[in-house]
PABATOR-970752 format. One record per atom (N, C-alpha, C): residue in three letters; x negated, y, z negated. Coordinates in pm, whole numbers, padded with zeros to 5 digits, always signed. Layout:
ALAXYZ...
END
This chain:
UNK-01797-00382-01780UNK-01725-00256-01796UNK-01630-00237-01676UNK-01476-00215-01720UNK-01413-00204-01622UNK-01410-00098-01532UNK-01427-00056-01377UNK-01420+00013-01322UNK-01313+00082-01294UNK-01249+00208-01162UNK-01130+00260-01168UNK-01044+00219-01089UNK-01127+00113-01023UNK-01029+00080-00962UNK-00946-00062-00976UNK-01018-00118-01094UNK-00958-00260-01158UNK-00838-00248-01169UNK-00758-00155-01199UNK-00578-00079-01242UNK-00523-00171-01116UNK-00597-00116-00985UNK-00489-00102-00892UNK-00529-00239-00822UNK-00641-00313-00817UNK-00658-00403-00789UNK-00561-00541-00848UNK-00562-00493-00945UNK-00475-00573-01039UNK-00365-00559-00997UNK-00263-00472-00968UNK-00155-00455-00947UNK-00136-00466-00786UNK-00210-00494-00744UNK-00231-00527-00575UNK-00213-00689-00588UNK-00324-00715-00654UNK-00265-00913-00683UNK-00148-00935-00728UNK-00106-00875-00839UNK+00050-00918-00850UNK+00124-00901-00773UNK+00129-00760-00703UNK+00260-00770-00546UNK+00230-00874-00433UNK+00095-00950-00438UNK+00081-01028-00365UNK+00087-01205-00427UNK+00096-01197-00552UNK+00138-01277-00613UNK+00293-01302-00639UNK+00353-01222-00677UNK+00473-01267-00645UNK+00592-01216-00510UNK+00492-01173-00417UNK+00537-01150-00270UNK+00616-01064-00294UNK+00588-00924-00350UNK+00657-00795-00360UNK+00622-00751-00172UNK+00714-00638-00181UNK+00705-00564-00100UNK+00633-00413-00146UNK+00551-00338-00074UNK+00496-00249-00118UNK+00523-00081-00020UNK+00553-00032-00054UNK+00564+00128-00004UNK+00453+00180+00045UNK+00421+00237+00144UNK+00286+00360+00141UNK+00341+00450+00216UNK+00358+00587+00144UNK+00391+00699+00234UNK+00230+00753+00245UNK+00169+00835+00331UNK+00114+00945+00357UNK+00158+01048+00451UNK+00071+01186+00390UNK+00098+01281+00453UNK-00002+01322+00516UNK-00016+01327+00671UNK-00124+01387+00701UNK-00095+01487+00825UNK-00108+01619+00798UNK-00092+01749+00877UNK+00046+01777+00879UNK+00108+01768+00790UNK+00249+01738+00767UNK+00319+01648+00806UNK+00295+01566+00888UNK+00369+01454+00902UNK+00389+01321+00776UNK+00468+01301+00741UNK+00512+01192+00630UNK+00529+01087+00725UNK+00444+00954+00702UNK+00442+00833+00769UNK+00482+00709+00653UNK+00560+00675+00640UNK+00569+00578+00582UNK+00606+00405+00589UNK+00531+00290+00547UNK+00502+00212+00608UNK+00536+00053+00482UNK+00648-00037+00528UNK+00676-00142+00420UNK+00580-00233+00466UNK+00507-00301+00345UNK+00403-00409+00310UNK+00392-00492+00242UNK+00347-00630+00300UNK+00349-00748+00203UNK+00204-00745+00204UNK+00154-00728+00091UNK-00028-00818+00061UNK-00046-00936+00123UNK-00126-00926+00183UNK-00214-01065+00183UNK-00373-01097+00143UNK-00437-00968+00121UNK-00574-00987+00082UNK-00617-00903-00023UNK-00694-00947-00120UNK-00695-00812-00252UNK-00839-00849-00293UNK-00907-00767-00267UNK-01071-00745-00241UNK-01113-00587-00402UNK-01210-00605-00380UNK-01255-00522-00487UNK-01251-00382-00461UNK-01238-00328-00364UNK-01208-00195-00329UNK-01098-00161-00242UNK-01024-00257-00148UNK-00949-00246-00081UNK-00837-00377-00073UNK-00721-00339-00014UNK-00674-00484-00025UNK-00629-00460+00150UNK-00533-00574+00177UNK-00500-00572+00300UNK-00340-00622+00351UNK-00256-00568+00393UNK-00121-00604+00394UNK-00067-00598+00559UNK+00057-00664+00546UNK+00081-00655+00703UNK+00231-00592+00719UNK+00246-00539+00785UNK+00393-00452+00834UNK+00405-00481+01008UNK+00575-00490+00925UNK+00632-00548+01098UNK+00670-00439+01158UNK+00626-00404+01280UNK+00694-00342+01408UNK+00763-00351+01506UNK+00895-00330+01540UNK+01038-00402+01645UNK+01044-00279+01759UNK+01034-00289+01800UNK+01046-00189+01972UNK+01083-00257+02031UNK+01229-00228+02061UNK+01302-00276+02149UNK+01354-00430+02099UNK+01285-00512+02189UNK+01282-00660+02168UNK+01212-00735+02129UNK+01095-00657+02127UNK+00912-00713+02037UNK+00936-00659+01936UNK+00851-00737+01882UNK+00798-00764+01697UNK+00662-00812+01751UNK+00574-00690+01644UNK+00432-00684+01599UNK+00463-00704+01482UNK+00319-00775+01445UNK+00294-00780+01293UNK+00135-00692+01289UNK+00160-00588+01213UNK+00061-00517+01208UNK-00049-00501+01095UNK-00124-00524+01065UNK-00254-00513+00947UNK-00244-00378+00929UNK-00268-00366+00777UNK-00287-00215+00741UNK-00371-00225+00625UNK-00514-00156+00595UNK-00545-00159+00488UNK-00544-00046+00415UNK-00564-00067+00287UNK-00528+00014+00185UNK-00690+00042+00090UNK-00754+00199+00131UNK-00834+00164+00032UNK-00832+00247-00119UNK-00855+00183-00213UNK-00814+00232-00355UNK-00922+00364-00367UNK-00961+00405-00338UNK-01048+00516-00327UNK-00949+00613-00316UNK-00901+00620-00144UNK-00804+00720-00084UNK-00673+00692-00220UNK-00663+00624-00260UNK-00553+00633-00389UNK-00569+00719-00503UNK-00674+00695-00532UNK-00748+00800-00684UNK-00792+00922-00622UNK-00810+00996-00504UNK-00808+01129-00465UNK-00735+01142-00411UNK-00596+01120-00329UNK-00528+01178-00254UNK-00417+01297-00300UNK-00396+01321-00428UNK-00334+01476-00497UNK-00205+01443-00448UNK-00136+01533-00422UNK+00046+01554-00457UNK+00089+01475-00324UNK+00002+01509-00206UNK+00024+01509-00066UNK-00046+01417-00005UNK-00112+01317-00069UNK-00217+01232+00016UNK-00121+01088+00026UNK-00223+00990+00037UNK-00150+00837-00034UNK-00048+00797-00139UNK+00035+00744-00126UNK+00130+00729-00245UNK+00223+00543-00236UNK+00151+00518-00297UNK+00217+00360-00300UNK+00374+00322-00415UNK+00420+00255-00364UNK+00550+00230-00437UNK+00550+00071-00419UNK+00568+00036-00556UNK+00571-00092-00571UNK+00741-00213-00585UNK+00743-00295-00490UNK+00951-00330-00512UNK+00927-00368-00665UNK+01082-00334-00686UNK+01097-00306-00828UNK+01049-00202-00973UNK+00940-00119-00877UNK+00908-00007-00975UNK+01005+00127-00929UNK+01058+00180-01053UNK+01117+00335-01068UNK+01002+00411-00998UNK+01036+00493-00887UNK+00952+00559-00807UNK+00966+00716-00868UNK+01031+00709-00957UNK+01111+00841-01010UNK+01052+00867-01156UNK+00985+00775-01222UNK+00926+00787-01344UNK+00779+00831-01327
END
């Protein structure tokens, strides 16, 4: 029996299957943080992606995980993923 979070798991392997880039805004205490991601790990509840950081003359590569939980409760204002090539507007 499929669980709720099979949707997004699924769609976590494909952006990491065909090396999409992925969106995550959150909002937390009003601040809007938003952060570009390539997958590299897609696990049964969480996956795991990395985003680059440039200050100055350095470049970090930074880990960020994503867990599908905080996805299915976060409401108008929480987590919000955008997938390259999906209408963010539909």
């Amino acid at each position: 029996m499929p669980n709720a979070f099979d949707k997004i798991k699924q769609r976590m392997q494909k952006a990491k299957d065909n090396d999409e880039r992925v969106i995550i805004t959150e909002s937390n205490y009003g601040v809007v943080e938003t952060h570009v991601l390539k997958i590299t790990r897609v696990y049964d509840r969480y996956a795991i992606g990395v985003t680059t950081v440039i200050n100055d003359d350095e470049t970090y590569h930074v880990k960020y995980s994503i867990n599908y939980g905080s996805l299915l409760v976060a409401g108008p204002r929480g987590l919000k993923i955008i997938y390259e090539g999906d209408n963010s507007f539909v």
